[in-house]
mmCIF file as gemmi writes it, N, C-alpha and C atoms, coordinates in Angstrom:
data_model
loop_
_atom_site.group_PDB
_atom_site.id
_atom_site.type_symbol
_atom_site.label_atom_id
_atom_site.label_alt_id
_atom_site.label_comp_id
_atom_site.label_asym_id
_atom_site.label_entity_id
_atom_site.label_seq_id
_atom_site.pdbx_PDB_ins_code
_atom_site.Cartn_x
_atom_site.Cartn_y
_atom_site.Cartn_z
_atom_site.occupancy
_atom_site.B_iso_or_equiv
_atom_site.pdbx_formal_charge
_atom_site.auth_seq_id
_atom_site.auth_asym_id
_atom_site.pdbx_PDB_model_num
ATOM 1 N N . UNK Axp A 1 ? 12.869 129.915 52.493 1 0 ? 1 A 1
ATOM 2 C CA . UNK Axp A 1 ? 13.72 128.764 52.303 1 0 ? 1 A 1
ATOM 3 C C . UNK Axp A 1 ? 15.156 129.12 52.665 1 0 ? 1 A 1
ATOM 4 N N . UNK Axp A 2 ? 15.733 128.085 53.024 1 0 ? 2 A 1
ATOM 5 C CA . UNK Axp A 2 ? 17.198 128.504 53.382 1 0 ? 2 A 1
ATOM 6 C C . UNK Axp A 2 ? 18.24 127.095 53.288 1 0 ? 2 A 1
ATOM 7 N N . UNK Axp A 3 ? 19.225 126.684 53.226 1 0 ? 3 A 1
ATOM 8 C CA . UNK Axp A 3 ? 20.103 125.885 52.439 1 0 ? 3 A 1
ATOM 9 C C . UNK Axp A 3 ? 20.557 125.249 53.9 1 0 ? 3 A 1
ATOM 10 N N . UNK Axp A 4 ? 20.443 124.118 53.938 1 0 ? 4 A 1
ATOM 11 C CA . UNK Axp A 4 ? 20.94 123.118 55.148 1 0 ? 4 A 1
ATOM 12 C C . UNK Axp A 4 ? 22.213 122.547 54.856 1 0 ? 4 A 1
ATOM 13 N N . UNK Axp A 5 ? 22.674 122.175 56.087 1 0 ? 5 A 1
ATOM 14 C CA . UNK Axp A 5 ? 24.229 121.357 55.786 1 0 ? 5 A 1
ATOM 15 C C . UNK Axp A 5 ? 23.968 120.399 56.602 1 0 ? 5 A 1
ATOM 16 N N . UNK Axp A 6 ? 24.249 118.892 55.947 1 0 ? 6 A 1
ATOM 17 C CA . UNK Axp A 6 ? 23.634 117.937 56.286 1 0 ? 6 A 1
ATOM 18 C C . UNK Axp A 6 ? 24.845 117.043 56.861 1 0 ? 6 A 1
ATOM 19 N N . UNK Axp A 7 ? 24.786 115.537 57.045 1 0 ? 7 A 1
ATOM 20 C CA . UNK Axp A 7 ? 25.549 114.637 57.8 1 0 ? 7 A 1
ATOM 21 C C . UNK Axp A 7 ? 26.87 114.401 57.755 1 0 ? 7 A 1
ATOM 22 N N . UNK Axp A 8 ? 27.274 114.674 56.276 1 0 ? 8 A 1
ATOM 23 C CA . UNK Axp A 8 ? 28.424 114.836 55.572 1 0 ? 8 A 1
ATOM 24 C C . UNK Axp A 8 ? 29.608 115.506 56.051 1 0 ? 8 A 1
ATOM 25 N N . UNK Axp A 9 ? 29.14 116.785 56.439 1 0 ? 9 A 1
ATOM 26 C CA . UNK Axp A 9 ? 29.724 117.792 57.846 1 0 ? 9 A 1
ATOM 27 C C . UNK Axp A 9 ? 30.587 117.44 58.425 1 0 ? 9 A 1
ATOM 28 N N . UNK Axp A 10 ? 29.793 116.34 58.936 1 0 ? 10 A 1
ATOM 29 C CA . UNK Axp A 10 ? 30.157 115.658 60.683 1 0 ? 10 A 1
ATOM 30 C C . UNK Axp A 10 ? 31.548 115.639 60.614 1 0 ? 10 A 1
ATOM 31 N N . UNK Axp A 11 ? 32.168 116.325 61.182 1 0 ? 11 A 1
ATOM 32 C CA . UNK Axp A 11 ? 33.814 116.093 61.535 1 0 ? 11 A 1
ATOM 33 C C . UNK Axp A 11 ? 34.34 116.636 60.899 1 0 ? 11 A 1
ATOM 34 N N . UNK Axp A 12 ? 33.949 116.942 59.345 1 0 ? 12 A 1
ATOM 35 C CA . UNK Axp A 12 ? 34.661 117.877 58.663 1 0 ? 12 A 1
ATOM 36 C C . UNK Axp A 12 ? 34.985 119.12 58.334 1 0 ? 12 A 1
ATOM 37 N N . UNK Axp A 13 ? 33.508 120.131 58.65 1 0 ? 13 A 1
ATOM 38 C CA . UNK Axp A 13 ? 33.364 121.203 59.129 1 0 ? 13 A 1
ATOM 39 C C . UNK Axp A 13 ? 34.444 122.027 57.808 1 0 ? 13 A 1
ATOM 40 N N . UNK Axp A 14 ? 34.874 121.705 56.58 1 0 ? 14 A 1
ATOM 41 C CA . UNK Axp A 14 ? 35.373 122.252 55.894 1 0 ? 14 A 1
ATOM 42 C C . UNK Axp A 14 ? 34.733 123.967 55.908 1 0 ? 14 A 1
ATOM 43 N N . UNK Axp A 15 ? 35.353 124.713 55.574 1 0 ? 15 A 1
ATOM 44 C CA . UNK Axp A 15 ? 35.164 126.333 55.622 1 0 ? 15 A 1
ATOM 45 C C . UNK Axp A 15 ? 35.306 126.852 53.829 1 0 ? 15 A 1
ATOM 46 N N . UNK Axp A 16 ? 35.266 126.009 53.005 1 0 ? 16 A 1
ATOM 47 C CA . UNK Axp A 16 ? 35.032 126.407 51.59 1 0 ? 16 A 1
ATOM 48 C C . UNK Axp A 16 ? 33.858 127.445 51.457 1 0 ? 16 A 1
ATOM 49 N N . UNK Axp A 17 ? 32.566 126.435 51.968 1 0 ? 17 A 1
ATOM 50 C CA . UNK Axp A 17 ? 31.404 127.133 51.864 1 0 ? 17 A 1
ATOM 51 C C . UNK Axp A 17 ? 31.417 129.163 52.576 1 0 ? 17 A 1
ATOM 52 N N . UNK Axp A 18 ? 32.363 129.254 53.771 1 0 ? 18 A 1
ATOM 53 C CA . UNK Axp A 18 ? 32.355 130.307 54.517 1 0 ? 18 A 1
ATOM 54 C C . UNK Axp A 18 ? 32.768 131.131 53.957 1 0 ? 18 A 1
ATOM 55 N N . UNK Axp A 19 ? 33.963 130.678 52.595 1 0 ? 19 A 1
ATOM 56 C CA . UNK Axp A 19 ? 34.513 131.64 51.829 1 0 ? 19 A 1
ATOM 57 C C . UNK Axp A 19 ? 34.17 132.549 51.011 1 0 ? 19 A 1
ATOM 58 N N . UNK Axp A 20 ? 32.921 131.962 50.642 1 0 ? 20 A 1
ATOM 59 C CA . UNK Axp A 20 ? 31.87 132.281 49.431 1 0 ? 20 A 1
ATOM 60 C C . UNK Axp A 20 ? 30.772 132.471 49.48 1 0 ? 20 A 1
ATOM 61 N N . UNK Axp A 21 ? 30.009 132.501 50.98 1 0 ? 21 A 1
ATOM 62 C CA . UNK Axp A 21 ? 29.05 133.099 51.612 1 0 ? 21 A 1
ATOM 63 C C . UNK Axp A 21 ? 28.915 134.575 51.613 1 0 ? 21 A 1
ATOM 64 N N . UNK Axp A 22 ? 27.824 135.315 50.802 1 0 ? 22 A 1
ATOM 65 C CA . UNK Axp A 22 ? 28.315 136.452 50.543 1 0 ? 22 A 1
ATOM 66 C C . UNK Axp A 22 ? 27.328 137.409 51.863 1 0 ? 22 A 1
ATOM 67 N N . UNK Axp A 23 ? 27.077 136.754 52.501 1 0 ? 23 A 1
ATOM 68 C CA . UNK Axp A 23 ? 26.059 137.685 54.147 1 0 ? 23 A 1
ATOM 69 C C . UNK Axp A 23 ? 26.679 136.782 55.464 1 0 ? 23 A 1
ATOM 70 N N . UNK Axp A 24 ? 27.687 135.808 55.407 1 0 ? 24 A 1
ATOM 71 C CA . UNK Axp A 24 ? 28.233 135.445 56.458 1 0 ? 24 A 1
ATOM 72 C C . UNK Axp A 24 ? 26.977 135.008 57.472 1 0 ? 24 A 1
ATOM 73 N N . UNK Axp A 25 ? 26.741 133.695 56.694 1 0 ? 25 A 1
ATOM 74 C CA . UNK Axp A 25 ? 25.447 133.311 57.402 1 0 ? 25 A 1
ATOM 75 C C . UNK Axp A 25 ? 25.916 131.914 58.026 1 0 ? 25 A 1
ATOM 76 N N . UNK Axp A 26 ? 27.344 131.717 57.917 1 0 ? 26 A 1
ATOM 77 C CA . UNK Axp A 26 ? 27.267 130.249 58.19 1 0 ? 26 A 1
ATOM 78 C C . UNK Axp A 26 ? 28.164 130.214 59.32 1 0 ? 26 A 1
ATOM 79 N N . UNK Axp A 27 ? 27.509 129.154 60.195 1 0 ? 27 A 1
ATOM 80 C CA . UNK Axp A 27 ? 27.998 129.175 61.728 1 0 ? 27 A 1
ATOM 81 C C . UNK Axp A 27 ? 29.013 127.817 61.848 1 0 ? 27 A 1
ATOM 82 N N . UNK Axp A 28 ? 30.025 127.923 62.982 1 0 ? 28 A 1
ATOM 83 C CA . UNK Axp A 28 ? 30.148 126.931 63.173 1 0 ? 28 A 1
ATOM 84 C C . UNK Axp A 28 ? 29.748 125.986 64.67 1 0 ? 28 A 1
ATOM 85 N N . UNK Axp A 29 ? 29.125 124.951 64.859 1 0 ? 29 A 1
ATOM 86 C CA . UNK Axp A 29 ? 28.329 124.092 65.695 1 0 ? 29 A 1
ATOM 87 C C . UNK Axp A 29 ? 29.659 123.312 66.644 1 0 ? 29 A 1
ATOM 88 N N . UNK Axp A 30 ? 29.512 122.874 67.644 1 0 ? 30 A 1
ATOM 89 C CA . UNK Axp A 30 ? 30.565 121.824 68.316 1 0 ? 30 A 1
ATOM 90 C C . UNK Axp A 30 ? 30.695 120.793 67.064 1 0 ? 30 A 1
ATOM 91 N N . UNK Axp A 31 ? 29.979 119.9 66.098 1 0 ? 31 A 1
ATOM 92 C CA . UNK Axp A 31 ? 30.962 118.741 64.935 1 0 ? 31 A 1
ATOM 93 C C . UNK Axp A 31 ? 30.414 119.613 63.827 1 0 ? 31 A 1
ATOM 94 N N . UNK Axp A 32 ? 29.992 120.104 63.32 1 0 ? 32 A 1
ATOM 95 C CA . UNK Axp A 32 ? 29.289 120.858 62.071 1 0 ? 32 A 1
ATOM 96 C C . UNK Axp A 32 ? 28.944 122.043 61.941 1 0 ? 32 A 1
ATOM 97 N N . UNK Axp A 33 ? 29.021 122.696 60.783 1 0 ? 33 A 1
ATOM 98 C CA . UNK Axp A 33 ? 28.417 123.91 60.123 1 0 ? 33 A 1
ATOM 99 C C . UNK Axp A 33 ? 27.322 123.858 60.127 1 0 ? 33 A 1
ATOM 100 N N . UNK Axp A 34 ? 26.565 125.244 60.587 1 0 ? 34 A 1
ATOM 101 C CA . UNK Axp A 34 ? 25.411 125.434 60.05 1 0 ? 34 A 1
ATOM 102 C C . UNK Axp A 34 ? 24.878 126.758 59.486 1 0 ? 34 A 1
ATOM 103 N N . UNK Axp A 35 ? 23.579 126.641 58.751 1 0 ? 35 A 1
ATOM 104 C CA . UNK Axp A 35 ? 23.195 127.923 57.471 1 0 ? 35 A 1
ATOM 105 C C . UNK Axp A 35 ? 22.143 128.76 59.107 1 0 ? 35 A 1
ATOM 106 N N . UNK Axp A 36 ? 22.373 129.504 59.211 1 0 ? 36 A 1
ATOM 107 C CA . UNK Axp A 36 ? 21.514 130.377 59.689 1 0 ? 36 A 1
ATOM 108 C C . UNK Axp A 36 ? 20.362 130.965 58.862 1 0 ? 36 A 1
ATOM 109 N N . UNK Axp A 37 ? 19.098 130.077 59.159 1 0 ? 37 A 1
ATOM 110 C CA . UNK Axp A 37 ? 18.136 130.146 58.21 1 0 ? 37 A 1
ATOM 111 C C . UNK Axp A 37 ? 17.102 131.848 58.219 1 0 ? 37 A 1
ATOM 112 N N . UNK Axp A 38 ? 17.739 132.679 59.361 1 0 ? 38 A 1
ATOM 113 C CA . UNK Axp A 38 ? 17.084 133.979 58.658 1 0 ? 38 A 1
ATOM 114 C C . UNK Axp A 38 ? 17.852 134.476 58.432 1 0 ? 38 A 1
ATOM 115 N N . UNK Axp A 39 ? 19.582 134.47 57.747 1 0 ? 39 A 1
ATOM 116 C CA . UNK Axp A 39 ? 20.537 134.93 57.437 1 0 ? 39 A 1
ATOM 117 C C . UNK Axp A 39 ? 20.333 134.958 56.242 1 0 ? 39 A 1
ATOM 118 N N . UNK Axp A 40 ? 20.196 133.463 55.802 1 0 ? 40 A 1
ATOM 119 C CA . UNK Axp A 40 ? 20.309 132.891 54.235 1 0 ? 40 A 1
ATOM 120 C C . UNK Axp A 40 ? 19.681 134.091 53.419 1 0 ? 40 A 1
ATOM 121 N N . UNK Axp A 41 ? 20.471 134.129 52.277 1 0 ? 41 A 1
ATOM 122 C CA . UNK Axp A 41 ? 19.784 134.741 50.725 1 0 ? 41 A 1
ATOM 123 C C . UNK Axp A 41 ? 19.186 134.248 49.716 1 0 ? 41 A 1
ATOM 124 N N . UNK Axp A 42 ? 19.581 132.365 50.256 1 0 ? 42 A 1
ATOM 125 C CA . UNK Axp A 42 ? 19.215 131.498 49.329 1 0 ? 42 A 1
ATOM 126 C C . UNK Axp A 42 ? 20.116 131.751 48.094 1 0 ? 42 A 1
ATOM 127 N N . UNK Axp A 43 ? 21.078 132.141 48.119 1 0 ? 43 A 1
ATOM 128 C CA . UNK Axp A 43 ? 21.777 132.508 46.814 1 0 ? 43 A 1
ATOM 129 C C . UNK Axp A 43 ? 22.483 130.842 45.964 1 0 ? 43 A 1
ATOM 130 N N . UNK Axp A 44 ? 22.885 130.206 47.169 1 0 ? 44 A 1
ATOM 131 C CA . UNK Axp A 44 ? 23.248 128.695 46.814 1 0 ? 44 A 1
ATOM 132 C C . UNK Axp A 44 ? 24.91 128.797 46.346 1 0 ? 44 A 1
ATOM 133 N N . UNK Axp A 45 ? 25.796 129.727 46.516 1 0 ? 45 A 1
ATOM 134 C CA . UNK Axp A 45 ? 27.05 130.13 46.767 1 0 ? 45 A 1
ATOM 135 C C . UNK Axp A 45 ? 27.951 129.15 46.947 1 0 ? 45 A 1
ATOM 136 N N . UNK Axp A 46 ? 27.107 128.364 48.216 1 0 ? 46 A 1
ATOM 137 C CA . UNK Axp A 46 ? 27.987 127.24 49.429 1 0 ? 46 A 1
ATOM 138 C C . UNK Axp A 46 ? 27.715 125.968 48.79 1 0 ? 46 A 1
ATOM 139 N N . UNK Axp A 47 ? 26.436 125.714 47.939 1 0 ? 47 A 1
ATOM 140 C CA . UNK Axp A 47 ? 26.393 123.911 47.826 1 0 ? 47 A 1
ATOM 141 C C . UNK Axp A 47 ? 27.448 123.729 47.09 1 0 ? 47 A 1
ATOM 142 N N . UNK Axp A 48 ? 27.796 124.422 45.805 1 0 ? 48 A 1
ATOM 143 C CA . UNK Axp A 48 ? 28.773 123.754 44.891 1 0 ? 48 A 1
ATOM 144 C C . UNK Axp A 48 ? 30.516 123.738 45.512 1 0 ? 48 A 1
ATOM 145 N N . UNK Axp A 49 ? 30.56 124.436 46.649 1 0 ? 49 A 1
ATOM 146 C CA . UNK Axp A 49 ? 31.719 124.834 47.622 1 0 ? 49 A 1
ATOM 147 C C . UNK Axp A 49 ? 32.173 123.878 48.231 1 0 ? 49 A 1
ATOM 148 N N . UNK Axp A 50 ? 31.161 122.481 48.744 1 0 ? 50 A 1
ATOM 149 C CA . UNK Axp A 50 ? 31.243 121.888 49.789 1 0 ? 50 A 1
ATOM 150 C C . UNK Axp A 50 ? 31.939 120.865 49.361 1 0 ? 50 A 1
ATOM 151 N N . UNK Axp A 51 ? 33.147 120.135 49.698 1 0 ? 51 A 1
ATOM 152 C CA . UNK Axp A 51 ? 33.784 119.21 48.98 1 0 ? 51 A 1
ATOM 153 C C . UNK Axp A 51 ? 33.447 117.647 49.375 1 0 ? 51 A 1
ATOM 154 N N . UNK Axp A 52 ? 32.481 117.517 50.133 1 0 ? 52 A 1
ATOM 155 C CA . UNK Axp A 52 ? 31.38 116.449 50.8 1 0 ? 52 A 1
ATOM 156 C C . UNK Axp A 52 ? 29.996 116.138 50.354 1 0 ? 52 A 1
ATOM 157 N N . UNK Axp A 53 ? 29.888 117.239 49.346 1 0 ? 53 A 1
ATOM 158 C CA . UNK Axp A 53 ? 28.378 117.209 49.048 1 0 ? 53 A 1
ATOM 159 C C . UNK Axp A 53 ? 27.293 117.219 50.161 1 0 ? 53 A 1
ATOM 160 N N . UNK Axp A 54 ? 27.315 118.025 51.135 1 0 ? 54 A 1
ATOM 161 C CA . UNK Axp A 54 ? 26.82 118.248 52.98 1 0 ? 54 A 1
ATOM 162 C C . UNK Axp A 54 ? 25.412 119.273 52.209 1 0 ? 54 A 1
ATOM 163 N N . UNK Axp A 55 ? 25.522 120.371 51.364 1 0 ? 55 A 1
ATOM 164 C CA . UNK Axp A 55 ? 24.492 121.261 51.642 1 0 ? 55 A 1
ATOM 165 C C . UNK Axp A 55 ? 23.851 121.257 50.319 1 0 ? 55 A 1
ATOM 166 N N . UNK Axp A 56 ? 22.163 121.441 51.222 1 0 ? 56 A 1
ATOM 167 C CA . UNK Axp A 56 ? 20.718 121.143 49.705 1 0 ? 56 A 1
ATOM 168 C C . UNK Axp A 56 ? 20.434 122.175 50.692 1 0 ? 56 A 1
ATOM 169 N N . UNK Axp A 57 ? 19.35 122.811 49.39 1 0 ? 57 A 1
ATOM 170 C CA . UNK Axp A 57 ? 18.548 123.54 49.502 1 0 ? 57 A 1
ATOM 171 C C . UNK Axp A 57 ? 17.255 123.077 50.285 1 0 ? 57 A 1
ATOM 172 N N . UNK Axp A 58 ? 16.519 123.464 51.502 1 0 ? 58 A 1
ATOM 173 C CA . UNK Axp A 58 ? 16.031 122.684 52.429 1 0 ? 58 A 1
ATOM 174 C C . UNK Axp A 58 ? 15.033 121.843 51.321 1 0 ? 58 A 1
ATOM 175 N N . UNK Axp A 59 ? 14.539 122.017 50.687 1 0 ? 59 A 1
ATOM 176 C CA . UNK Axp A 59 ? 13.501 121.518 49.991 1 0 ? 59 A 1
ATOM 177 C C . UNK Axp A 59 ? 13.998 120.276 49.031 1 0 ? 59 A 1
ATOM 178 N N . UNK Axp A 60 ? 15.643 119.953 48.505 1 0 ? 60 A 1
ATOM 179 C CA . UNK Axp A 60 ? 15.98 119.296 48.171 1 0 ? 60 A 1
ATOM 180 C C . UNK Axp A 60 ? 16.678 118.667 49.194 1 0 ? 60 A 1
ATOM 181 N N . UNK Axp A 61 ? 16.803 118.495 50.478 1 0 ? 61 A 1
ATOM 182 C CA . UNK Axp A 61 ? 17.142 117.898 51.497 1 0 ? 61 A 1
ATOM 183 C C . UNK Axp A 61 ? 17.167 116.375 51.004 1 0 ? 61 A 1
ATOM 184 N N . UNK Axp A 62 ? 17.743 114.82 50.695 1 0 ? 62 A 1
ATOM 185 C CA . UNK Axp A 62 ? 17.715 114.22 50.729 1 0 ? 62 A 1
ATOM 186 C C . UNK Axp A 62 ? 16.72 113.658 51.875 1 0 ? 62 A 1
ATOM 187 N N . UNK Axp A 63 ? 15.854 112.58 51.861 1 0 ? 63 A 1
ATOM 188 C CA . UNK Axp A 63 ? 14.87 112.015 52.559 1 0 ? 63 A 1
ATOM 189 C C . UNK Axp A 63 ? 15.9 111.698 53.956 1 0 ? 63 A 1
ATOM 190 N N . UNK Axp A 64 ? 17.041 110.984 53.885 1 0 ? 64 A 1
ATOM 191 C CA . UNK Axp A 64 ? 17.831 110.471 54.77 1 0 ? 64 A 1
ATOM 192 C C . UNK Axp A 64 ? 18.395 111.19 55.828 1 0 ? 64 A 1
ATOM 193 N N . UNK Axp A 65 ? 18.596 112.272 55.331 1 0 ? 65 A 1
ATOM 194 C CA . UNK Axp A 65 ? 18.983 113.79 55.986 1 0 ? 65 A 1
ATOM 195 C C . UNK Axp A 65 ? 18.178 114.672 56.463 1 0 ? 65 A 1
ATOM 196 N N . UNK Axp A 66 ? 16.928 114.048 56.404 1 0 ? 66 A 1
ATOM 197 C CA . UNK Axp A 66 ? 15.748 115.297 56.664 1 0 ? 66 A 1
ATOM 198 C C . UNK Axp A 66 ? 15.569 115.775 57.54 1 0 ? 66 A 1
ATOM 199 N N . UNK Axp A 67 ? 16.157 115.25 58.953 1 0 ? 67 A 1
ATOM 200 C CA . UNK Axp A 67 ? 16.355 115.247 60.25 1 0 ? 67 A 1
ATOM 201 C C . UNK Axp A 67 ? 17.54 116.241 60.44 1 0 ? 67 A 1
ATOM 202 N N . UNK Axp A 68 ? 18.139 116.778 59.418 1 0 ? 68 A 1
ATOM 203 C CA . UNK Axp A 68 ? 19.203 117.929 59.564 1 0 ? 68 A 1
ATOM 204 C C . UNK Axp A 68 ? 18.105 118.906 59.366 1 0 ? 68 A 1
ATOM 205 N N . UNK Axp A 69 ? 17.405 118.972 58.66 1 0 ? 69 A 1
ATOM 206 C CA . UNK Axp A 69 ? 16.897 120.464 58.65 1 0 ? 69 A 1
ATOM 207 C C . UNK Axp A 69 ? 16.443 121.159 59.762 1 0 ? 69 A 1
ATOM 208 N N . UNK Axp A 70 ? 15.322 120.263 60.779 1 0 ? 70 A 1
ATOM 209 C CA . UNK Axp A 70 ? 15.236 120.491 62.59 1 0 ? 70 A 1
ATOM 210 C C . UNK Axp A 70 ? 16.538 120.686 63.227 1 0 ? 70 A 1
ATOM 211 N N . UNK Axp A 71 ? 17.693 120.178 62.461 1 0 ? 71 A 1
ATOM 212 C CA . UNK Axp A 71 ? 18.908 119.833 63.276 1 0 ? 71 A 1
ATOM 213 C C . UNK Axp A 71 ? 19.613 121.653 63.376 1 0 ? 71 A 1
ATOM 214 N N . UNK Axp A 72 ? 19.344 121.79 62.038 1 0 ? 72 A 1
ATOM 215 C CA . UNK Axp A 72 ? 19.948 123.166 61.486 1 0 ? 72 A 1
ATOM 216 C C . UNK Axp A 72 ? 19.113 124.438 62.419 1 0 ? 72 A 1
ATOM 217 N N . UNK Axp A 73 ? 17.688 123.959 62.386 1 0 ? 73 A 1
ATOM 218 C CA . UNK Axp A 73 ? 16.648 125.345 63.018 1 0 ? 73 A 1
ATOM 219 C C . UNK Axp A 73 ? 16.893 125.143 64.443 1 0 ? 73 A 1
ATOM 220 N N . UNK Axp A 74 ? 16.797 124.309 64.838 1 0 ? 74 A 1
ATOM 221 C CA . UNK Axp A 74 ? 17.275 124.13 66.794 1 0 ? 74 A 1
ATOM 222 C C . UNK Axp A 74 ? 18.57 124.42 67.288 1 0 ? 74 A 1
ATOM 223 N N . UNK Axp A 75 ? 19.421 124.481 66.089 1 0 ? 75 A 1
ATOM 224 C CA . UNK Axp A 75 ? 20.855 125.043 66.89 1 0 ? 75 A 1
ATOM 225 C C . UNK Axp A 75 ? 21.166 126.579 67.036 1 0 ? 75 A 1
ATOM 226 N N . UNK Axp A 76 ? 19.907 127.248 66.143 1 0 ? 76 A 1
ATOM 227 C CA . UNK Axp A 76 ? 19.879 128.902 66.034 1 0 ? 76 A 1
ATOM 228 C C . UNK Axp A 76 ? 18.72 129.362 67.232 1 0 ? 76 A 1
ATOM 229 N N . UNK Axp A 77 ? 18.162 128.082 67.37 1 0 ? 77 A 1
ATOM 230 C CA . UNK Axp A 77 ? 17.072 128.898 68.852 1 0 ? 77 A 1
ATOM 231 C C . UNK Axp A 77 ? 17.641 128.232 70.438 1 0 ? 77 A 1
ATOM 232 N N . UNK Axp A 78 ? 18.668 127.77 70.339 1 0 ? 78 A 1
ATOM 233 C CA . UNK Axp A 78 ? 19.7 127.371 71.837 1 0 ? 78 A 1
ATOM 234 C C . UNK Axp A 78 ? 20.74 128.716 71.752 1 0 ? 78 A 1
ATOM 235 N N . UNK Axp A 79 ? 20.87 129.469 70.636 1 0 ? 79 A 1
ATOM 236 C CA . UNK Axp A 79 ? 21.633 131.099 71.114 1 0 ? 79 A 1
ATOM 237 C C . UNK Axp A 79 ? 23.151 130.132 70.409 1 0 ? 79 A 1
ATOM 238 N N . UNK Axp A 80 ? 23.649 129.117 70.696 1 0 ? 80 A 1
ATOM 239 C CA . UNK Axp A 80 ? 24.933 128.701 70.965 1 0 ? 80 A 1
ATOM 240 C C . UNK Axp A 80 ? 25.793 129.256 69.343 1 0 ? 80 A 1
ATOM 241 N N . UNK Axp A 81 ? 25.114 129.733 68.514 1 0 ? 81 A 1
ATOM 242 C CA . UNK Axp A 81 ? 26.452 129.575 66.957 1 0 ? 81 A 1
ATOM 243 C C . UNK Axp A 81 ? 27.621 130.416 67.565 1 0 ? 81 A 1
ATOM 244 N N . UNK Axp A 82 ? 28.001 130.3 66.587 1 0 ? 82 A 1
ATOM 245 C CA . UNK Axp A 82 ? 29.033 131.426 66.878 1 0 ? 82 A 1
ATOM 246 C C . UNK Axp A 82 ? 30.038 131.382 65.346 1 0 ? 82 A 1
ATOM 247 N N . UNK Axp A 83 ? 30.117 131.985 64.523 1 0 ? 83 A 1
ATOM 248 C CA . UNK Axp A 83 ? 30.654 132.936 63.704 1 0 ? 83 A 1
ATOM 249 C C . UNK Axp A 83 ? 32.087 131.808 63.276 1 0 ? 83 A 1
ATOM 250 N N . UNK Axp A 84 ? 32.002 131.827 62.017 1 0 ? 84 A 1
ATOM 251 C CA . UNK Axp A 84 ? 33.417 131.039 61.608 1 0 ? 84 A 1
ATOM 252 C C . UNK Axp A 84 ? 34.42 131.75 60.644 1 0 ? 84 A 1
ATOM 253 N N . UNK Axp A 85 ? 33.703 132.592 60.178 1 0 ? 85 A 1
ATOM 254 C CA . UNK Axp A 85 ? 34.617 133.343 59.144 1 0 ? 85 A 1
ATOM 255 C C . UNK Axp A 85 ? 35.495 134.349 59.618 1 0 ? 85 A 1
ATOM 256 N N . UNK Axp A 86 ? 36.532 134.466 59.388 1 0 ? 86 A 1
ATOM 257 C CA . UNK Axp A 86 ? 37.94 135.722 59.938 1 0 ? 86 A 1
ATOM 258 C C . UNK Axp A 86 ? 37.107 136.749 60.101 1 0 ? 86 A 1
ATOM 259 N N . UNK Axp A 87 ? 37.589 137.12 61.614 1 0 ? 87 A 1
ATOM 260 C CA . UNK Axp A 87 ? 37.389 138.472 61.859 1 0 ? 87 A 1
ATOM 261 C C . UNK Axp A 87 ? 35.818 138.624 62.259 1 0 ? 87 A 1
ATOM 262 N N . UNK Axp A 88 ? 34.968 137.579 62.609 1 0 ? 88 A 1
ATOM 263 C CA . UNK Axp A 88 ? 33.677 137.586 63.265 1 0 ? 88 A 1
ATOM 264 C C . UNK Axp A 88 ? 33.919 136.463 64.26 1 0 ? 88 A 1
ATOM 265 N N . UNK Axp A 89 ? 33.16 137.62 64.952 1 0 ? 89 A 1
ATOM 266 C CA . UNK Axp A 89 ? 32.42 136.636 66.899 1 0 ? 89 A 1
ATOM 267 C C . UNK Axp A 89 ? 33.596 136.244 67.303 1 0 ? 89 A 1
């Protein structure tokens, strides 16, 4: 299991969650963040971080959002993340 960041994101891309990521698993996308799902620890660090309410645990994914979780796994197999936290990538 690994912790998605969902629609909420979109544009806001806040970096709270990056602060408090303790394996630097979270990427940033061209409009959104995303959890790098063989990074994750599942520790859940980032949901209470997010000042949008953007990230569930994939399994608590809201029904409406469920289409982020494919959204989240297809942006780690196109190669494209790239690193948001100081001093990576």
């Amino acid at each position: 299991m690994t912790y998605i960041i969902t629609e909420p994101c979109i544009d806001t891309l806040d970096r709270g969650c990056v602060d408090v990521c303790p394996v630097d698993c979270i990427y940033e996308g061209p409009d959104m963040l995303y959890i790098h799902p063989d990074e994750c620890i599942d520790c859940g660090a980032c949901e209470p971080e997010c000042p949008v309410t953007a990230i569930f645990a994939e399994e608590d994914t809201p029904a409406e959002w469920e289409s982020y979780i494919r959204k989240n796994y297809a942006f780690f197999e196109t190669g494209e993340e790239r690193k948001v936290a100081q001093g990576r990538g």
